[in-house]
N, C-alpha and C positions, 0 to 999 in steps of 0.2 A: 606501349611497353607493359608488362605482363607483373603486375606489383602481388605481395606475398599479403593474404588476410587471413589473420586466426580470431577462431573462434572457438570458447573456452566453453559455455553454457551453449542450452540446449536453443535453438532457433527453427523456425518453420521450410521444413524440405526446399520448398519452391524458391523461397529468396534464398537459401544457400547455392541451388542451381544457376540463381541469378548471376549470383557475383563469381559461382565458376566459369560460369562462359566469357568472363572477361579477363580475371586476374587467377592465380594460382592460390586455393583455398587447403587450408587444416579445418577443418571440420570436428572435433571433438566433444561431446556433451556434458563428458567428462574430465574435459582438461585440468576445471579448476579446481578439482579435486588432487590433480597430481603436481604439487608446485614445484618438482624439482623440473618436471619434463618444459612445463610454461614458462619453466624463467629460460629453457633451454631455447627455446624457439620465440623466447621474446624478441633478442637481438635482429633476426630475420624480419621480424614484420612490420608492415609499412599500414598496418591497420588491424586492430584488436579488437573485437568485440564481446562485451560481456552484459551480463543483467547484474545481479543486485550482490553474487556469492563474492566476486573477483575483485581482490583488492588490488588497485590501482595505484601505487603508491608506495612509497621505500625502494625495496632492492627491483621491485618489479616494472615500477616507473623508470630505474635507472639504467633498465637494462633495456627498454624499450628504444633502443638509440636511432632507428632513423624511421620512427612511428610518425605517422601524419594523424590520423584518426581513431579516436576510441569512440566507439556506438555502444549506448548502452540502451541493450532492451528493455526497455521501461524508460521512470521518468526519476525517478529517484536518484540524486549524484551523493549521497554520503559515503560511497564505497570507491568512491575515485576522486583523486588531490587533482581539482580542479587546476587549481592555481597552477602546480606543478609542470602539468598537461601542458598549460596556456604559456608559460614563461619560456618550455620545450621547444613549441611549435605546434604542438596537436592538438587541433578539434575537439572537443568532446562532444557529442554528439545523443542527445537523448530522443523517445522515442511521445516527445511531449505529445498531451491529445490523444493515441492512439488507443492508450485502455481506457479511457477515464469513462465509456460508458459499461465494461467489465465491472469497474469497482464500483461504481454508482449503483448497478444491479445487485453487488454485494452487499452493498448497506444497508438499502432498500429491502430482501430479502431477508438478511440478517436482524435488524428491527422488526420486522414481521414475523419470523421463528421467536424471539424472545420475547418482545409483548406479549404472545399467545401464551407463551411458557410450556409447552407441549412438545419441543423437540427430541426431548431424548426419551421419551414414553415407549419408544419400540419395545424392548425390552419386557416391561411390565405387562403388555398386550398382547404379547405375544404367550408369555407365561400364563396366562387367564386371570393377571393381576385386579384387568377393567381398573383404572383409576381415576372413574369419569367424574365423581362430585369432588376430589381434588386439583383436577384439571380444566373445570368448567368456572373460573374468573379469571381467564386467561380475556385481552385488550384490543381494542382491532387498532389498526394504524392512523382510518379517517379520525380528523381530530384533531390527535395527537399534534405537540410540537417538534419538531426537527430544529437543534442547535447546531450547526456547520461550524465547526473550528477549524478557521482557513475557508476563503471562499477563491478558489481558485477555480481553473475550469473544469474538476470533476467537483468538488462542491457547486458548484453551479447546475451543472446536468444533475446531479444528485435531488437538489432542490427541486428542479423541474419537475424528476419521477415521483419524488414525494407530493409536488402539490395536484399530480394529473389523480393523486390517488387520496386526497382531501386530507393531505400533513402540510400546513402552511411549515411556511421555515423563516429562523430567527439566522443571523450569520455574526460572527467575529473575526475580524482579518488585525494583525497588526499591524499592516502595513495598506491597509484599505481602510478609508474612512466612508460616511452618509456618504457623500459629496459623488464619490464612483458610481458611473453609469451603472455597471452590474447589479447593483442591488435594486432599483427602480427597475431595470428589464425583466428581472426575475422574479420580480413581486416580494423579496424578500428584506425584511428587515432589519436594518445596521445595528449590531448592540454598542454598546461606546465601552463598557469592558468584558472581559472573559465570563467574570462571577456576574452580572447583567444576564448573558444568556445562561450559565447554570441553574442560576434560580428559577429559570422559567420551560426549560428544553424535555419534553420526555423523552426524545430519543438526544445523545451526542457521538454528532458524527467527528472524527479529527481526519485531516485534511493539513497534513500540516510538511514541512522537509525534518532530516532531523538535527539541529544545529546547537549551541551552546542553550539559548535561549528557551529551545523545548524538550531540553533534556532534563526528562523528572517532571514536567510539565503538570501530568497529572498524577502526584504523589498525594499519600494519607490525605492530605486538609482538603488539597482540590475537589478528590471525589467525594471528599463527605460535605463538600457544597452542593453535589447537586441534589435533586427532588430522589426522596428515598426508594422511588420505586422506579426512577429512569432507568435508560439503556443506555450499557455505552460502547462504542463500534470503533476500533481501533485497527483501519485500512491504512491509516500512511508511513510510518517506522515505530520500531522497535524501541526501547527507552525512551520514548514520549511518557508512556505510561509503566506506575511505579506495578510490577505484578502481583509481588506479594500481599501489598497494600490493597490491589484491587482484589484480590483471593480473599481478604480479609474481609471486608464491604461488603461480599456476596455473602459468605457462612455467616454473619451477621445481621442478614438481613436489611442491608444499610442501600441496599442495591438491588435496581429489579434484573437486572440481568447483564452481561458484557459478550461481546467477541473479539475476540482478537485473531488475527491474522499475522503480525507481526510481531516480532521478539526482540527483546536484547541481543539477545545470543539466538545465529542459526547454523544449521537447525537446529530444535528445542531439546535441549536433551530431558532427561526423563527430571519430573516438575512436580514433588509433592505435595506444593503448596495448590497448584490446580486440581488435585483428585477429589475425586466427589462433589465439585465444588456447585452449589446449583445453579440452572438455569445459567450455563457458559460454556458457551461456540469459540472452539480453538479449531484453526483451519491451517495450515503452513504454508503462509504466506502464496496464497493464490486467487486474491479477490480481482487482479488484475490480470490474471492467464486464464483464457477461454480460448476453444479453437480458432473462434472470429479474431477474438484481439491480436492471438498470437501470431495469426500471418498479418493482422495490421501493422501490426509490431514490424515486426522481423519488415515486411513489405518497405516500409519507411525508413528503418537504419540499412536497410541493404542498396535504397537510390543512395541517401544521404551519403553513407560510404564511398559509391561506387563514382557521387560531385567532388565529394573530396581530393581522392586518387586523381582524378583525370585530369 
């Protein structure tokens, strides 16, 4: 029997053809842009797919009425009422494992652009600025410390790429102690609190969901723990970290540099607290979409899906 699946965000061709050939798909990239049309066609489907935009949850959950499965591309659930889902009868469905070597490349990368301190030089180089004796104490990476907040399984591969490239790593889990194999396999060492690894990490990585407990996580005090000249990489949600606060850290000089990928608020509307601000990579939430990962992606919610239905 021939089950109805929509899909609101954008997903990889292949696995949408997948689950054409068996069930009857909406395919839209733009759905979750039009909520009047998705709550319209919510009631029909026996399987929702969405990444990170589509909130799952209120009128939209309620109107999901004979939903079996929500895939969500990526790994992130703060955009969907778990519980809700679960107490309904639906699946939730993530796309655990499939980018975490995407965002691990981002970190990696991104700690390597901002120790150097040279990323945004185009500009001046191109003009005949040469800005070589200001940009020549820029840091190489070997060395350097990696703080993992959150050692899950992309902080783990993250760790890896760091130490193949001479960055030992320090990790903080609160819900992982010494005692967890992970940290002996990975050669990397347990801190016993947060400010433990700040005081020691030149690069911090967050690695984290985003829940009551890390929400504001890294506000004012936090970041003026770490070492004045660290970096910090924010791959995992949005209001983990305070922004103005870290705007502020940087024009201060209190801070060697940040990235963020992720926001409070998406997409970011226009931010004057980040203009001009130095030595800081704003990306739009895409540390974990590459062409690889995205058919990894999509490849895995479209079987998972297609176990679900049958």
């Amino acid at each position: 029997m021939k089950r109805r699946i929509v899909i609101a965000e954008f997903m990889d061709e292949a696995a949408v053809a997948q689950l054409r050939a068996q069930h009857d798909v909406l395919y839209d990239p733009h759905l979750v842009d039009d909520g009047a049309r998705l709550h319209r066609e919510a009631p029909g489907a026996d399987a929702l797919i969405v990444r990170n935009r589509t909130q799952v949850r209120g009128e939209l959950l309620d109107a999901l009425a004979r939903c079996r499965a929500v895939g969500r591309l990526g790994v992130g659930l703060d955009n969907i009422d778990v519980a809700g889902c679960e107490a309904r009868g639906m699946r939730v469905i993530p796309a655990t494992g499939a980018n975490a070597l995407s965002v691990a490349e981002y970190v990696i990368a991104s700690a390597m652009l901002l120790l150097r301190g040279a990323c945004a030089c185009t500009p001046a180089v191109a003009s005949g600025r040469w800005p070589r004796a200001a940009l020549s104490n820029g840091r190489e990476l070997s060395g350097k410390t990696l703080g993992l907040v959150g050692f899950g399984a992309i902080g783990q591969l993250t760790a890896r790429l760091a130490g193949a490239l001479g960055m030992p790593a320090i990790a903080f889990d609160a819900v992982m102690d010494a005692s967890h194999p992970a940290f002996a396999q990975g050669g990397v060492r347990c801190c016993a609190t947060l400010d433990e690894l700040l005081a020691q990490a030149d690069v911090v990585s967050l690695h984290l969901p985003l829940v009551d407990s890390t929400r504001g996580l890294f506000g004012a005090a936090r970041i003026a723990a770490m070492k004045p000249a660290a970096v910090l990489v924010n791959s995992a949600r949005g209001g983990i970290v305070d922004e103005v606060a870290l705007a502020q850290a940087l024009r201060e000089g209190r801070l060697g540099g940040a990235a963020l990928d992720v926001f409070d608020t998406e997409p970011l509307a226009a931010s004057p607290h980040f203009e001009d601000c130095p030595n800081l990579l704003l990306t739009p939430h895409i540390a974990g979409v590459t062409i690889e990962s995205n058919e990894r992606v999509s490849q895995l919610i479209a079987q998972k899906v297609l176990e679900a239905l049958h």
